[in-house]
C-alpha positions as CSV (number, residue, x, y, z in Angstrom):
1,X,5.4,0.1,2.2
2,X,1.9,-0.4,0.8
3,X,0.2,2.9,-0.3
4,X,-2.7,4.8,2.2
5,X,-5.2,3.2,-0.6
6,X,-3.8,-0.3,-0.8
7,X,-4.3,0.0,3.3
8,X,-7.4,1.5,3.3
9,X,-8.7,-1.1,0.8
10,X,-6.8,-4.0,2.8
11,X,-8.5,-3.2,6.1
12,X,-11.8,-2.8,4.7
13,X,-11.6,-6.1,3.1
14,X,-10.2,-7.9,5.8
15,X,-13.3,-6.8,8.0
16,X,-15.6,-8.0,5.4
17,X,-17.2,-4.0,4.3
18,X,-18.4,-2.7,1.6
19,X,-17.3,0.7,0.4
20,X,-21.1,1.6,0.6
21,X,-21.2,0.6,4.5
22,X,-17.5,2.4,5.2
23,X,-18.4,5.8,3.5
24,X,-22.1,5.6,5.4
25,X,-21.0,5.0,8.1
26,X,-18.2,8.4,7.5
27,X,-20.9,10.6,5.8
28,X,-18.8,10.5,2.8
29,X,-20.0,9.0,-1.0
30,X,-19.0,5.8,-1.9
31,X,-17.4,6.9,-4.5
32,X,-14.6,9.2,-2.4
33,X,-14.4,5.8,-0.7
34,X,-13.1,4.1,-3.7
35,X,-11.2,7.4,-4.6
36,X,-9.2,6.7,-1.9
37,X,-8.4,3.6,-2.5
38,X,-7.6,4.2,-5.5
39,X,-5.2,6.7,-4.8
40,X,-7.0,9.3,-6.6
41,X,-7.6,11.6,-3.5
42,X,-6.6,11.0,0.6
43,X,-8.9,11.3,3.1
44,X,-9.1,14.3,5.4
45,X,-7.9,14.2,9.0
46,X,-10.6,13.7,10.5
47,X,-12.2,11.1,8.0
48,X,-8.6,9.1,8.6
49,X,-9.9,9.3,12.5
50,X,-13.1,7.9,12.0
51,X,-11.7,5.3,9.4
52,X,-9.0,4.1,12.4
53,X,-12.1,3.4,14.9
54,X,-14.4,2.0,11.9
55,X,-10.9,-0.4,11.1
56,X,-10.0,-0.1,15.2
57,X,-7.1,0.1,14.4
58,X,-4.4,3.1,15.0
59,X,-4.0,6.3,12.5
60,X,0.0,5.6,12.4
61,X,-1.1,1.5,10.8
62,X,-3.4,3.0,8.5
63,X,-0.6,6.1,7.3
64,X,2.1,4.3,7.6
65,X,1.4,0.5,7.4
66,X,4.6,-2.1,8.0
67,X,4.7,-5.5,8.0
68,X,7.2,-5.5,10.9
69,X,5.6,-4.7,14.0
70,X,8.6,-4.0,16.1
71,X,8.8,-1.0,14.1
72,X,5.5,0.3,14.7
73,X,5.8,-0.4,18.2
74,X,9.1,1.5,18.1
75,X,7.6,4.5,16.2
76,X,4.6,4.8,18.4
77,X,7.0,4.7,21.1
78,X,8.8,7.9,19.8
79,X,5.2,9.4,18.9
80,X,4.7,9.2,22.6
81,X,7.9,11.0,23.4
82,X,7.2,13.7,21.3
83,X,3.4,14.3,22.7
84,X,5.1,14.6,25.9
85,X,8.1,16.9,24.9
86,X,5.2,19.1,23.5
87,X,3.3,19.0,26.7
88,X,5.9,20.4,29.4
């Protein structure tokens, strides 16, 4: 499983963004940008919120990345269950 960091770095690549642009456009420095990807420090909740739906991508594929989608699908699955066993 790749590291928060590694993921963080990956997506950000992959969409072609500078660590300037992604910690603008959070109201963070660039430097806690690369912090993070370096493993140095982790985001806070709500910066791993706005990072998802800079990325749009989901909070569980940014925490927990795996190549094998059956399993995300699975665990979002029981993520769901739980929000709903919490609700009644």
């Amino acid at each position: 499983m790749m590291s928060l960091g590694s993921t963080i770095s990956k997506k950000r690549k992959s969409l072609k963004l500078s660590q300037e642009y992604v910690a603008e456009q959070l109201g963070v420095s660039r430097q806690a940008v690369s912090k993070w990807e370096k493993n140095q420090s982790e985001p806070s909740t709500l910066n791993l919120i706005k990072l998802a739906d800079l990325f749009d991508s989901d909070i569980g594929e940014l925490v927990s990345p795996s190549d094998n989608a059956e399993e995300q699908k699975d665990a979002k699955t029981q993520l769901d269950r739980g929000q709903k066993d919490i609700k009644m």
